[in-house]
N, CA, C and O atoms as a CHARMM CRD file, in Angstrom:
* protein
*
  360
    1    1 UNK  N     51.16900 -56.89800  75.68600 PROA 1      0.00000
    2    1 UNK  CA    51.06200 -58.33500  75.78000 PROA 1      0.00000
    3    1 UNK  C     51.41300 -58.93100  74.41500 PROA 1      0.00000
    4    1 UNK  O     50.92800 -58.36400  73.43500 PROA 1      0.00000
    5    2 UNK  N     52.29900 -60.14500  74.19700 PROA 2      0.00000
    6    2 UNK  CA    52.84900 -60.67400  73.16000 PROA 2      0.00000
    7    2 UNK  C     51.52300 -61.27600  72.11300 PROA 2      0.00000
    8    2 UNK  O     50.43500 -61.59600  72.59200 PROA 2      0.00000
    9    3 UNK  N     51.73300 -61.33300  71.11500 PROA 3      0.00000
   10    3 UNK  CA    50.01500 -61.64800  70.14300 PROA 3      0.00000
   11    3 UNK  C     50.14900 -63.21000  70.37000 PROA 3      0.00000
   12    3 UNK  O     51.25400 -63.74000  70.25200 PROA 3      0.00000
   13    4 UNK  N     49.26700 -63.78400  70.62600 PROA 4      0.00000
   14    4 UNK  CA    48.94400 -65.68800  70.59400 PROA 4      0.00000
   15    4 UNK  C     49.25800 -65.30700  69.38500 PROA 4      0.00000
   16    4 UNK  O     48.99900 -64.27400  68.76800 PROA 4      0.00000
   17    5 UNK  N     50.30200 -66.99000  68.89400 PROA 5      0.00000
   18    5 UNK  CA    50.55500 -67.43500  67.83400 PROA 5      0.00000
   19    5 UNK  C     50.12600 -68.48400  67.62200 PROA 5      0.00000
   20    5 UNK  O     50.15900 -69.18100  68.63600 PROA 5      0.00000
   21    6 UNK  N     49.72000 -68.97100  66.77400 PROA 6      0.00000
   22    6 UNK  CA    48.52400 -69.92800  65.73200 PROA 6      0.00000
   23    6 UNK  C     48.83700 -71.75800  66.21900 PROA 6      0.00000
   24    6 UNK  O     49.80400 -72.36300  65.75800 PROA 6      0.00000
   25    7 UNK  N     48.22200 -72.15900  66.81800 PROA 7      0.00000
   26    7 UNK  CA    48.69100 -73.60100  67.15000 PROA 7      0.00000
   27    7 UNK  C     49.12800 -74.15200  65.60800 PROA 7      0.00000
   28    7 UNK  O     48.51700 -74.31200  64.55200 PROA 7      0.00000
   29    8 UNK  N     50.74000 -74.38800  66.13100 PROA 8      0.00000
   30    8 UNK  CA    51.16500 -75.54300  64.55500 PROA 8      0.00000
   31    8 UNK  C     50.69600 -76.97200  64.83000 PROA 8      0.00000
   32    8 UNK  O     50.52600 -77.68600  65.81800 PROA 8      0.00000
   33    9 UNK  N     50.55500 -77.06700  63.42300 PROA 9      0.00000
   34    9 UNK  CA    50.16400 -78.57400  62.79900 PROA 9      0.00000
   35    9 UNK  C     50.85100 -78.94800  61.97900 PROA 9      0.00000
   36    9 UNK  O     51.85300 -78.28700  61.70600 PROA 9      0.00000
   37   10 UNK  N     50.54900 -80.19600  61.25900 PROA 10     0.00000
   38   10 UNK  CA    51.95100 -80.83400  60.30800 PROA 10     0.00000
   39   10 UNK  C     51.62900 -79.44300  59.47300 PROA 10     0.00000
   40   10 UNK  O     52.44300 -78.53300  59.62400 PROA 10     0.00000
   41   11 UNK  N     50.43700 -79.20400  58.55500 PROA 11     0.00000
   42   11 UNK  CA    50.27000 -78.15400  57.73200 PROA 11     0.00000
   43   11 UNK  C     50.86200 -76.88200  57.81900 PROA 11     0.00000
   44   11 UNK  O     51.15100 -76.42200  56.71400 PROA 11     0.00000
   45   12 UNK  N     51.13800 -76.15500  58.79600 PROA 12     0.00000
   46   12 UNK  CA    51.46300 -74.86600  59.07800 PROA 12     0.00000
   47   12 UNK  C     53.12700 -75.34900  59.46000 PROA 12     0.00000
   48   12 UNK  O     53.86000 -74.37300  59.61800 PROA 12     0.00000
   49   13 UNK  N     53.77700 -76.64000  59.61800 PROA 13     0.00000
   50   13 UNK  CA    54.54100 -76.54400  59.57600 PROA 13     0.00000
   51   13 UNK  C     55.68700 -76.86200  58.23000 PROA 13     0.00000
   52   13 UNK  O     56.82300 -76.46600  57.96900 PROA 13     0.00000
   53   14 UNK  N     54.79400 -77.70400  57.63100 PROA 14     0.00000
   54   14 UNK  CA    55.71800 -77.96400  56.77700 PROA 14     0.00000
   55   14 UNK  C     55.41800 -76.19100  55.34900 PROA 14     0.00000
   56   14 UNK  O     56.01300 -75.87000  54.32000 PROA 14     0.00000
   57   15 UNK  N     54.65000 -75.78100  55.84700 PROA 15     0.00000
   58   15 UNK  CA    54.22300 -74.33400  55.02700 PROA 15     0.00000
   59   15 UNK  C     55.23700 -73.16400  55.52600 PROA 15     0.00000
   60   15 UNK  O     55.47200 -72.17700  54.83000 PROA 15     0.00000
   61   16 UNK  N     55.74100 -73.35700  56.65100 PROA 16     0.00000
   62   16 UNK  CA    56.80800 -72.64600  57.55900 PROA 16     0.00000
   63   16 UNK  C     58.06800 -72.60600  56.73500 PROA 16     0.00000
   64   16 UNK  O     58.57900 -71.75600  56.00500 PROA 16     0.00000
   65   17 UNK  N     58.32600 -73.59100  57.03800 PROA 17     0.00000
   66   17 UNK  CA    59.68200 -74.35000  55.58500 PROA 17     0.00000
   67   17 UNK  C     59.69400 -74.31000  54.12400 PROA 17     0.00000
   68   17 UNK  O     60.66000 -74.45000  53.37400 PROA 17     0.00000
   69   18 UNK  N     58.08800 -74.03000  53.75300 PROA 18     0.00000
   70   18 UNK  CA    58.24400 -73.50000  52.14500 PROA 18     0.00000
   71   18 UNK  C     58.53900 -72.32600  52.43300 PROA 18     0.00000
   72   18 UNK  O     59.58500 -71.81900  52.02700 PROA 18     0.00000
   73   19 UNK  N     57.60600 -71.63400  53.24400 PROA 19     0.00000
   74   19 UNK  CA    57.71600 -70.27800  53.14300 PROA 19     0.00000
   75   19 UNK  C     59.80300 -70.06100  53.31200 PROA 19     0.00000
   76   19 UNK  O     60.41700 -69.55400  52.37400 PROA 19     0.00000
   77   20 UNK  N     60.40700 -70.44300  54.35600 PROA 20     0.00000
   78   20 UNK  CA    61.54000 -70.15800  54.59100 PROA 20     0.00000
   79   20 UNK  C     62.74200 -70.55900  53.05600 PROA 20     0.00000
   80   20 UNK  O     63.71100 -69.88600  52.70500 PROA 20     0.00000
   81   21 UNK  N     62.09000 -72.16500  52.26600 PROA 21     0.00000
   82   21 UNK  CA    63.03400 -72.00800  51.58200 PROA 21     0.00000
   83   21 UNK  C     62.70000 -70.39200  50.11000 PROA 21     0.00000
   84   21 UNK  O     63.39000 -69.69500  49.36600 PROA 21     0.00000
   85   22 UNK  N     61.49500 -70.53700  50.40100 PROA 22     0.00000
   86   22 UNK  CA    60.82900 -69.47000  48.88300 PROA 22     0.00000
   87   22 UNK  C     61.81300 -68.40100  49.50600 PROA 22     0.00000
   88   22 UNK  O     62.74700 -68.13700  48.74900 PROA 22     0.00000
   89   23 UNK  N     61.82000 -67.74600  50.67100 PROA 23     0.00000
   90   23 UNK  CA    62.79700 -66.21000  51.08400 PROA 23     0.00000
   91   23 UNK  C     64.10200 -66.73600  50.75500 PROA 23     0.00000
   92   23 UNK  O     64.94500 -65.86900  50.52800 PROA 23     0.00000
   93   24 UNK  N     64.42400 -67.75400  50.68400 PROA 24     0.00000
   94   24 UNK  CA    65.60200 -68.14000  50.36800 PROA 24     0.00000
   95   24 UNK  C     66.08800 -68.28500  48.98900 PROA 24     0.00000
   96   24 UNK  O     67.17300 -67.81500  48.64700 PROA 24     0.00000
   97   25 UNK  N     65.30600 -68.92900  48.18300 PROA 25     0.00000
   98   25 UNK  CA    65.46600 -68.49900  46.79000 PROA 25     0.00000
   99   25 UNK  C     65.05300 -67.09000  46.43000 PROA 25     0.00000
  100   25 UNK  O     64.89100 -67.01700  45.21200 PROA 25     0.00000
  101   26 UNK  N     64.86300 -66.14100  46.94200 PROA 26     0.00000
  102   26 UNK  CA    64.77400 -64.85600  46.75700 PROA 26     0.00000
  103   26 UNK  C     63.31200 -64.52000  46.03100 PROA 26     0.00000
  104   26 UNK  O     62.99900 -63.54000  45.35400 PROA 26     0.00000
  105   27 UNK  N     62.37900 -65.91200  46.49000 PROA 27     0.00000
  106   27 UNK  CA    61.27000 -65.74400  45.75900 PROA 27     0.00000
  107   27 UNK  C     59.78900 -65.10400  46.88300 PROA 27     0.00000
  108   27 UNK  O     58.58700 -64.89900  46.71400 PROA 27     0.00000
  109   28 UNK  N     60.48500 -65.01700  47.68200 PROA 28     0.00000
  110   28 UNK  CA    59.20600 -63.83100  49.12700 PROA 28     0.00000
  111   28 UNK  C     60.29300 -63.21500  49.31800 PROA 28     0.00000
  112   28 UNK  O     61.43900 -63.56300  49.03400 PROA 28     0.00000
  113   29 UNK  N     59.71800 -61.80300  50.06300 PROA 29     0.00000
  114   29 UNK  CA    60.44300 -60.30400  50.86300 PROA 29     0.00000
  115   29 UNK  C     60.31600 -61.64500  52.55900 PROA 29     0.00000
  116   29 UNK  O     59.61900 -62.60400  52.88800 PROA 29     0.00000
  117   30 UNK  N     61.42800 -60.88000  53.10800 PROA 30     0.00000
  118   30 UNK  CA    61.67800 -61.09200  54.76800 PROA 30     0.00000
  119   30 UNK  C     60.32000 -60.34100  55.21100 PROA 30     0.00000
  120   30 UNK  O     59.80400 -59.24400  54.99600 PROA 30     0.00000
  121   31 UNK  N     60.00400 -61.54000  55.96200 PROA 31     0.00000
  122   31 UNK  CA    58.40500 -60.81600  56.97400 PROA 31     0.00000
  123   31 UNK  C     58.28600 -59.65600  57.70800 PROA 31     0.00000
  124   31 UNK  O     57.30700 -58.90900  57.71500 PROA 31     0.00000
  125   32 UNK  N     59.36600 -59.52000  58.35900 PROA 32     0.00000
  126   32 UNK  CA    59.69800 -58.48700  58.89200 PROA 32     0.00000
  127   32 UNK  C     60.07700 -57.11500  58.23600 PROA 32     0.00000
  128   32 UNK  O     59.45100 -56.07100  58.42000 PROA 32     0.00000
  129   33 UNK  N     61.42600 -57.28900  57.27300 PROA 33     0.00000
  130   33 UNK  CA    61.94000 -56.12800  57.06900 PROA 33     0.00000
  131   33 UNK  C     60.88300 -55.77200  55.36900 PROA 33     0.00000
  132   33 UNK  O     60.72500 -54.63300  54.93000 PROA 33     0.00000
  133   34 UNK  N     60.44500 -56.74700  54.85500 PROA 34     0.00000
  134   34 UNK  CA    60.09600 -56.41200  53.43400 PROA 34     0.00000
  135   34 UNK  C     60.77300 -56.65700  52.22500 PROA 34     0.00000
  136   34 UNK  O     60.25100 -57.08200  51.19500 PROA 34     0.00000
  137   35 UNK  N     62.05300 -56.34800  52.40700 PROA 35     0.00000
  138   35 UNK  CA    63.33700 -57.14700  51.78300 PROA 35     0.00000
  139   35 UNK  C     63.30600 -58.00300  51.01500 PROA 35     0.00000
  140   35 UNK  O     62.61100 -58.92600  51.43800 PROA 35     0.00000
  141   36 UNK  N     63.94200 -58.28200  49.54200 PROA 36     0.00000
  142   36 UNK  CA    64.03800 -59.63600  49.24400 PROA 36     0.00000
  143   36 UNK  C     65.23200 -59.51500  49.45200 PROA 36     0.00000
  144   36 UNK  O     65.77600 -58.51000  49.91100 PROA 36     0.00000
  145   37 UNK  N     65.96900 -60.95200  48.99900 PROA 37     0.00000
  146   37 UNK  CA    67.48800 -60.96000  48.95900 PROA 37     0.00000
  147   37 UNK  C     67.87700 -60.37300  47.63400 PROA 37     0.00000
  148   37 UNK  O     67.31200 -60.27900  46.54400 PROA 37     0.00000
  149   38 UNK  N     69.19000 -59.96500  48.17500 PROA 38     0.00000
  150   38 UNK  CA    70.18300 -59.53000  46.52400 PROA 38     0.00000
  151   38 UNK  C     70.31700 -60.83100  45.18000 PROA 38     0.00000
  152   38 UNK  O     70.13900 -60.73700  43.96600 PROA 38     0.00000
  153   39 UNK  N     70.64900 -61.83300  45.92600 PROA 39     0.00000
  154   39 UNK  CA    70.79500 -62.93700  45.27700 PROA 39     0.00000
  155   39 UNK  C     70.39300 -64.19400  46.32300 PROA 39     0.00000
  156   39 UNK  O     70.48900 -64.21600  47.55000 PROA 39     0.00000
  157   40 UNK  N     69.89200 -65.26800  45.36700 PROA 40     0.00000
  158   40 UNK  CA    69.01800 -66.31600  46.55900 PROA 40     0.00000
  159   40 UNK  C     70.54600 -66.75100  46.83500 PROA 40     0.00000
  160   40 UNK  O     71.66100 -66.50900  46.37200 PROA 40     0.00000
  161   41 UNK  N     69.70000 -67.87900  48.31000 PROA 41     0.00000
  162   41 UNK  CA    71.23100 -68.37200  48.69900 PROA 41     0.00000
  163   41 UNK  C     70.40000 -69.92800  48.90100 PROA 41     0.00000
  164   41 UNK  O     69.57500 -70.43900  49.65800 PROA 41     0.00000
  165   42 UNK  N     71.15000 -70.25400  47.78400 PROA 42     0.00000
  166   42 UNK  CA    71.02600 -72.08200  47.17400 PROA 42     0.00000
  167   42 UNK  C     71.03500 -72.46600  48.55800 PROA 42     0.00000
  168   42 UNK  O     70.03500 -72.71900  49.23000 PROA 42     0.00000
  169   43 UNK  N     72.41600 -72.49600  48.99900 PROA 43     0.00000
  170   43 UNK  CA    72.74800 -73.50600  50.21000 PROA 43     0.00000
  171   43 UNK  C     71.81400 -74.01500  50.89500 PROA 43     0.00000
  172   43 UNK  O     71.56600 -75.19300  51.15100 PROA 43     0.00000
  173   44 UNK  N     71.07900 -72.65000  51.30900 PROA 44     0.00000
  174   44 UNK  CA    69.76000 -72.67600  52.71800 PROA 44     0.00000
  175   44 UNK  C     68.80800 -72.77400  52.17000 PROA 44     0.00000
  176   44 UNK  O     67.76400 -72.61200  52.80200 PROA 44     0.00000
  177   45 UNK  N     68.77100 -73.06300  50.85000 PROA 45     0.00000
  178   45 UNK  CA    67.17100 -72.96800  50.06800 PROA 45     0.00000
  179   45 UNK  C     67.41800 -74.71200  49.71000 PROA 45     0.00000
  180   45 UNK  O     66.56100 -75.52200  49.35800 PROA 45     0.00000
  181   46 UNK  N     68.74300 -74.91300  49.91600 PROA 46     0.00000
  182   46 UNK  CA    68.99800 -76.97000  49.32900 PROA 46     0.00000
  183   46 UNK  C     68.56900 -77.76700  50.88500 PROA 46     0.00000
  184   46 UNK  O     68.24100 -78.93500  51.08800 PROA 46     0.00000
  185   47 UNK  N     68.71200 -76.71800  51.75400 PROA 47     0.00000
  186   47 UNK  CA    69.09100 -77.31100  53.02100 PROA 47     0.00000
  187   47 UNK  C     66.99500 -77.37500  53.63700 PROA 47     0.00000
  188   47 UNK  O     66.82800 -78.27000  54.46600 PROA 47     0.00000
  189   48 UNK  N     66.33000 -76.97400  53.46300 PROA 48     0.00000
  190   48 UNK  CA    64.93700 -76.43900  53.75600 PROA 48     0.00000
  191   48 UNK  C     64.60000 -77.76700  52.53600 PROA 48     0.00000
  192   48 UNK  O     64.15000 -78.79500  53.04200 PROA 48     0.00000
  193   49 UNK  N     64.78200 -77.77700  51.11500 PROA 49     0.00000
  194   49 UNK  CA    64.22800 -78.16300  50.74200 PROA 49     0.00000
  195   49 UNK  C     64.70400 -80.26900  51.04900 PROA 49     0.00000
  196   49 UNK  O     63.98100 -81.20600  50.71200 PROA 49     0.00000
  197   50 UNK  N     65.64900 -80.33800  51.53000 PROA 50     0.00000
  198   50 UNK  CA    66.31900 -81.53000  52.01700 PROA 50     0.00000
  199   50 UNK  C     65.13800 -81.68500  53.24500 PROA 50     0.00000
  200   50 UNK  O     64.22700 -82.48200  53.02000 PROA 50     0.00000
  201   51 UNK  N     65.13700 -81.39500  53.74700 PROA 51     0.00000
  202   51 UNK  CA    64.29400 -81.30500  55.32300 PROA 51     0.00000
  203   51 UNK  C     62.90200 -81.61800  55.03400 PROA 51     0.00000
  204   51 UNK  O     62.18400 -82.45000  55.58600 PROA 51     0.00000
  205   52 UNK  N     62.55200 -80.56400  53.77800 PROA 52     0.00000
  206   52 UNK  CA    60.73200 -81.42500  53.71900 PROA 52     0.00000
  207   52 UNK  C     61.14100 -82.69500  53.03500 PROA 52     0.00000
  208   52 UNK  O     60.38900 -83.62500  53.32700 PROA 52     0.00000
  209   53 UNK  N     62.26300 -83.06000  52.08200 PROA 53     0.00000
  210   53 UNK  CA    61.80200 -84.55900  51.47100 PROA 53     0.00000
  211   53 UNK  C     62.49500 -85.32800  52.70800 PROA 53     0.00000
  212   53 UNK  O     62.83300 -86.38000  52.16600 PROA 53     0.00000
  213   54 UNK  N     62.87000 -85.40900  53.94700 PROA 54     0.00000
  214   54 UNK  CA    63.39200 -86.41800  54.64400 PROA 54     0.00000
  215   54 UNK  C     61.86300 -86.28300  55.37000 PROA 54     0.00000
  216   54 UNK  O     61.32500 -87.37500  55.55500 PROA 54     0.00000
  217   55 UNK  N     61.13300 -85.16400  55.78200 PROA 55     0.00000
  218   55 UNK  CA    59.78600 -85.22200  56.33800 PROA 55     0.00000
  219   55 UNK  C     58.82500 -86.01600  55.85300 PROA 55     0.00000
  220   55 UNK  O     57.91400 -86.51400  56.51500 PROA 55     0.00000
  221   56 UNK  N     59.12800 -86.21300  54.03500 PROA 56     0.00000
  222   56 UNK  CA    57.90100 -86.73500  53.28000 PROA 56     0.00000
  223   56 UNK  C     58.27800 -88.18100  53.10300 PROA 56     0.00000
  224   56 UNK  O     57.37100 -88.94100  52.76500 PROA 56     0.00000
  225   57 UNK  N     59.39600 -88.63500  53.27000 PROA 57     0.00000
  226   57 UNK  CA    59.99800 -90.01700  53.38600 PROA 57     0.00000
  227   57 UNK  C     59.95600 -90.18100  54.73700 PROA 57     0.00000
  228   57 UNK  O     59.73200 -91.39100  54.70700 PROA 57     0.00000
  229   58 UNK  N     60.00200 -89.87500  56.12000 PROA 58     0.00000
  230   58 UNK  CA    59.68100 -90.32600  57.37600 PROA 58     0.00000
  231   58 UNK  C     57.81800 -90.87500  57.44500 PROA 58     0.00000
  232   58 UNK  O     57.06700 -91.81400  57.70900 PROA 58     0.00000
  233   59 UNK  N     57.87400 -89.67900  57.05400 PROA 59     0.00000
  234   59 UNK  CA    55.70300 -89.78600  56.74500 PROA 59     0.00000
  235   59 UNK  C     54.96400 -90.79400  56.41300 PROA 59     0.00000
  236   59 UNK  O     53.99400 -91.30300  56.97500 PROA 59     0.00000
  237   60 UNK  N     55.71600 -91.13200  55.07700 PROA 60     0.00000
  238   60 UNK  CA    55.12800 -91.98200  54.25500 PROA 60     0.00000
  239   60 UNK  C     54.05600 -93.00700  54.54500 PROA 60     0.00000
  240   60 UNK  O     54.47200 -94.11800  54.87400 PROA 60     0.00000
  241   61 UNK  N     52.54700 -92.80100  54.47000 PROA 61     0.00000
  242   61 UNK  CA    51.81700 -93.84500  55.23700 PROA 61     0.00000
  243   61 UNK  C     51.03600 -93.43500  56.20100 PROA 61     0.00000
  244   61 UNK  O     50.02600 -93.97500  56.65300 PROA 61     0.00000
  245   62 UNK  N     51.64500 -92.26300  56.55400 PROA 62     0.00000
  246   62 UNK  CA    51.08200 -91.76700  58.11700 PROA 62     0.00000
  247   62 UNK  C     49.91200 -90.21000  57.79200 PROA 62     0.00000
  248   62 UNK  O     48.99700 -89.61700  58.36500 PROA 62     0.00000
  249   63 UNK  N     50.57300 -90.13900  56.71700 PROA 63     0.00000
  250   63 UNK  CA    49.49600 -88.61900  56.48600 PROA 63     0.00000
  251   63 UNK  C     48.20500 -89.00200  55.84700 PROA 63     0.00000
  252   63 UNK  O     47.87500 -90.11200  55.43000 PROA 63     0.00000
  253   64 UNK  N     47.56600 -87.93900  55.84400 PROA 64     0.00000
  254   64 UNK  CA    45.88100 -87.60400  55.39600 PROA 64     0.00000
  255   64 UNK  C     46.13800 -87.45300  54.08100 PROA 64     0.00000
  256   64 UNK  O     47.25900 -87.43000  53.57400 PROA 64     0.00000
  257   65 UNK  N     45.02700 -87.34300  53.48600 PROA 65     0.00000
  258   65 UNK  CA    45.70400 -87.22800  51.79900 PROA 65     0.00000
  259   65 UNK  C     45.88000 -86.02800  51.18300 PROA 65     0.00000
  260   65 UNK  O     46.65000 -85.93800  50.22700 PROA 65     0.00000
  261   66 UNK  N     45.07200 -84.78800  51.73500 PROA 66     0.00000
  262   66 UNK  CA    45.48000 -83.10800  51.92200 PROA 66     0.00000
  263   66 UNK  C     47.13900 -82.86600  52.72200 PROA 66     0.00000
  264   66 UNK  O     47.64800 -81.75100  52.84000 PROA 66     0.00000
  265   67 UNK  N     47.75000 -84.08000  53.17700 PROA 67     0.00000
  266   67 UNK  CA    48.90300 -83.41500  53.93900 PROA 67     0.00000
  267   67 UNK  C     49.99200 -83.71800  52.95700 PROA 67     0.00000
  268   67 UNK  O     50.87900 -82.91100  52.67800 PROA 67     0.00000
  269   68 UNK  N     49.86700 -85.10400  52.36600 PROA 68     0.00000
  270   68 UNK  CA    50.29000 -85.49400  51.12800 PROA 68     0.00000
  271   68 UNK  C     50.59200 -84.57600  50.61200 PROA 68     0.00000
  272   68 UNK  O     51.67600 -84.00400  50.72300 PROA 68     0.00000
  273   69 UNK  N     49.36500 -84.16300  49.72000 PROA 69     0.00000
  274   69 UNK  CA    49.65800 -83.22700  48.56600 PROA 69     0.00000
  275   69 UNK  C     49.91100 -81.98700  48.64000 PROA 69     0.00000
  276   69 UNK  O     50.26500 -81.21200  47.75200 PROA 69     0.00000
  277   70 UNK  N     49.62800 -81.73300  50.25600 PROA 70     0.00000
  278   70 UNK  CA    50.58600 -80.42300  50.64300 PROA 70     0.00000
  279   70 UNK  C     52.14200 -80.98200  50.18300 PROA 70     0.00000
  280   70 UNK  O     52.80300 -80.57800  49.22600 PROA 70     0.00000
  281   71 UNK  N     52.48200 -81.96300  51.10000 PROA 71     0.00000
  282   71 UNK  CA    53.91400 -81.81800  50.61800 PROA 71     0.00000
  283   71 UNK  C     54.27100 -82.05200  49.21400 PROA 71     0.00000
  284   71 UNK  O     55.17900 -81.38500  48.71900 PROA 71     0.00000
  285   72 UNK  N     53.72900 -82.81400  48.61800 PROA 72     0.00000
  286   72 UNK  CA    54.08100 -83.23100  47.51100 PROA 72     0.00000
  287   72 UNK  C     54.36900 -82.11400  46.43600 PROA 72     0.00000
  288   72 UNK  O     55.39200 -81.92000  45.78000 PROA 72     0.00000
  289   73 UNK  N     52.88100 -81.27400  46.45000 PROA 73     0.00000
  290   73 UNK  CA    53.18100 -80.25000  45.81600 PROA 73     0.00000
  291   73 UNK  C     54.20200 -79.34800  46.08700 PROA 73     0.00000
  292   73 UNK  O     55.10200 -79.16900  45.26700 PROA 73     0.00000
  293   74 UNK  N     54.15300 -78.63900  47.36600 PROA 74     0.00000
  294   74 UNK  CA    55.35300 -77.78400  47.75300 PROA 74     0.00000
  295   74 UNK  C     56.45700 -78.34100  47.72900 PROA 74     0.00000
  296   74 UNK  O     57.31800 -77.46700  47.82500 PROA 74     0.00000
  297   75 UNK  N     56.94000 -79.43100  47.64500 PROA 75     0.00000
  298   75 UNK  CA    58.26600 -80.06000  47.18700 PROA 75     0.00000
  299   75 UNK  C     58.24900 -79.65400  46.03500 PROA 75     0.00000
  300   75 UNK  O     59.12400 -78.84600  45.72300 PROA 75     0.00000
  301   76 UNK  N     57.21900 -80.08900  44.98200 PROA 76     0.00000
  302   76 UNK  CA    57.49500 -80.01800  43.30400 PROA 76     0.00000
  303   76 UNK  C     57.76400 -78.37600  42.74900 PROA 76     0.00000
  304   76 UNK  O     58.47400 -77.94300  41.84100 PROA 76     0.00000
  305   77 UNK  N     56.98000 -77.78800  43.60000 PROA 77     0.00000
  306   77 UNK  CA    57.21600 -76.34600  43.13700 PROA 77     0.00000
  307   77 UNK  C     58.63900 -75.41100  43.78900 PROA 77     0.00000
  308   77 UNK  O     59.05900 -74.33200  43.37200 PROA 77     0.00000
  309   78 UNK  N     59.11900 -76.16200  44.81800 PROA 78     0.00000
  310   78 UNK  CA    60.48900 -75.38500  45.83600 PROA 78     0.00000
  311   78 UNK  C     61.65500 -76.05300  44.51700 PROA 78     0.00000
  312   78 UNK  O     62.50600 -75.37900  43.93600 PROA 78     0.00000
  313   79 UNK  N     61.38200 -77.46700  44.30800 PROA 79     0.00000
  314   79 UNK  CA    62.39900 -78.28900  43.29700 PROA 79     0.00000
  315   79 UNK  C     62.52900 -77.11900  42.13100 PROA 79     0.00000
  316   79 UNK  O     63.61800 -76.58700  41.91600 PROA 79     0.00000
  317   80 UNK  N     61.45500 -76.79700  41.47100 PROA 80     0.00000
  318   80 UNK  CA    61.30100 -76.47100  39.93500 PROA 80     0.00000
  319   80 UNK  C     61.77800 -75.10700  40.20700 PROA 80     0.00000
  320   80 UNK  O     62.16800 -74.51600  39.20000 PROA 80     0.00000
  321   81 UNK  N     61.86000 -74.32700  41.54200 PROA 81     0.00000
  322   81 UNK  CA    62.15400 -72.73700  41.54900 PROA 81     0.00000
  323   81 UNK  C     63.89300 -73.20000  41.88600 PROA 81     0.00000
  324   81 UNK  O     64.58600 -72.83500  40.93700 PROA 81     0.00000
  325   82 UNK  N     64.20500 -73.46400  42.30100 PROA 82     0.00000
  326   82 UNK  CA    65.33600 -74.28900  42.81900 PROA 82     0.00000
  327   82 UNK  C     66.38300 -74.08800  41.72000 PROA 82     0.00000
  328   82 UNK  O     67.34700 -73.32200  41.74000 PROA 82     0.00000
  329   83 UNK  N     65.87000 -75.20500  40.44300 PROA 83     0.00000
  330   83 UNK  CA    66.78500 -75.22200  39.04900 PROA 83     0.00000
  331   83 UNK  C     66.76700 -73.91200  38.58700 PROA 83     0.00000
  332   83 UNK  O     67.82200 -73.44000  38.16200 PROA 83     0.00000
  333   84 UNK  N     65.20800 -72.87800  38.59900 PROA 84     0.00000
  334   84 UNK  CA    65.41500 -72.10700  37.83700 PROA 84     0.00000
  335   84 UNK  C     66.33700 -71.27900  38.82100 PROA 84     0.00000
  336   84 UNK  O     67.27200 -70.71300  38.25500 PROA 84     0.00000
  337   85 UNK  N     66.25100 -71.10900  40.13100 PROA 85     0.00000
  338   85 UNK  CA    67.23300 -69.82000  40.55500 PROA 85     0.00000
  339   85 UNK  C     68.66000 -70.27400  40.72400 PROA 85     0.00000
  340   85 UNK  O     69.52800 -69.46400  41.04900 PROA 85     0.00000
  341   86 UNK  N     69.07700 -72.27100  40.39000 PROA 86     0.00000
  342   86 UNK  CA    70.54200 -71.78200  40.05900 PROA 86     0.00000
  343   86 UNK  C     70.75000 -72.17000  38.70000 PROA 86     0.00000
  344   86 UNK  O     71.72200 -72.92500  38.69000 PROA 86     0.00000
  345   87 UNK  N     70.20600 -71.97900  37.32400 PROA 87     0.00000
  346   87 UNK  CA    70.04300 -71.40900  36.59300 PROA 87     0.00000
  347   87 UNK  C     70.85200 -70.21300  36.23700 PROA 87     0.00000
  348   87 UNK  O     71.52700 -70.15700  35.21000 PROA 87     0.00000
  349   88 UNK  N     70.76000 -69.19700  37.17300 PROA 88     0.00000
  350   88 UNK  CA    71.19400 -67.72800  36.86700 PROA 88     0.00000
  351   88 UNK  C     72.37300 -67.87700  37.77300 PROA 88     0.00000
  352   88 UNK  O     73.07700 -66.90200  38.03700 PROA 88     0.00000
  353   89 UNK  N     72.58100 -68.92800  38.20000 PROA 89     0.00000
  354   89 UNK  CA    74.46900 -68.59000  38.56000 PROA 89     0.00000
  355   89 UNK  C     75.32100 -69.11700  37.84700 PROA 89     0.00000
  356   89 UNK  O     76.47900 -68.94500  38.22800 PROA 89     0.00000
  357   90 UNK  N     75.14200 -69.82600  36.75100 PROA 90     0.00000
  358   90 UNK  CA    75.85800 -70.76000  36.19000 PROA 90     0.00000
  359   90 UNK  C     76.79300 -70.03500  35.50400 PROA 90     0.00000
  360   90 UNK  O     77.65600 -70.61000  34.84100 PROA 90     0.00000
């Protein structure tokens, strides 16, 4: 029988999308295989991190103040890993 998976909320979702851009900057292993990447891949790590700030500009007004600073923070910290991992392609 397939395992129940965790009812999403804004929280677990917009944590979905850090988590996806962090494997993308090569900063988590793939859930599955363990893996990190060889080299991050900007594109999909610009494209994840585009998606939470159009989430946090749709929002605006509408969240709790823990959902806020969920995003807020995980924006500030995906931004700051962001420069540093293209940084090393320059």
């Amino acid at each position: 029988m397939p395992e129940a998976l965790p009812r999403v909320d804004f929280s677990t979702f917009v944590l979905s999308l850090g988590t996806s851009a962090l494997y993308h900057l090569g900063a988590l292993p793939h859930p599955e295989t363990g893996q990190k990447l060889a080299s991050p891949e900007l594109a999909l790590a610009r494209q994840t991190i585009d998606t939470l700030e159009m989430l946090e500009e749709k929002t605006r007004g509408n969240l709790e103040a823990t959902e806020r600073e969920l995003v807020q923070g995980l924006l500030y910290e995906l931004r700051m890993r962001f420069v540093s991992a293209g940084k090393g392609r320059a």
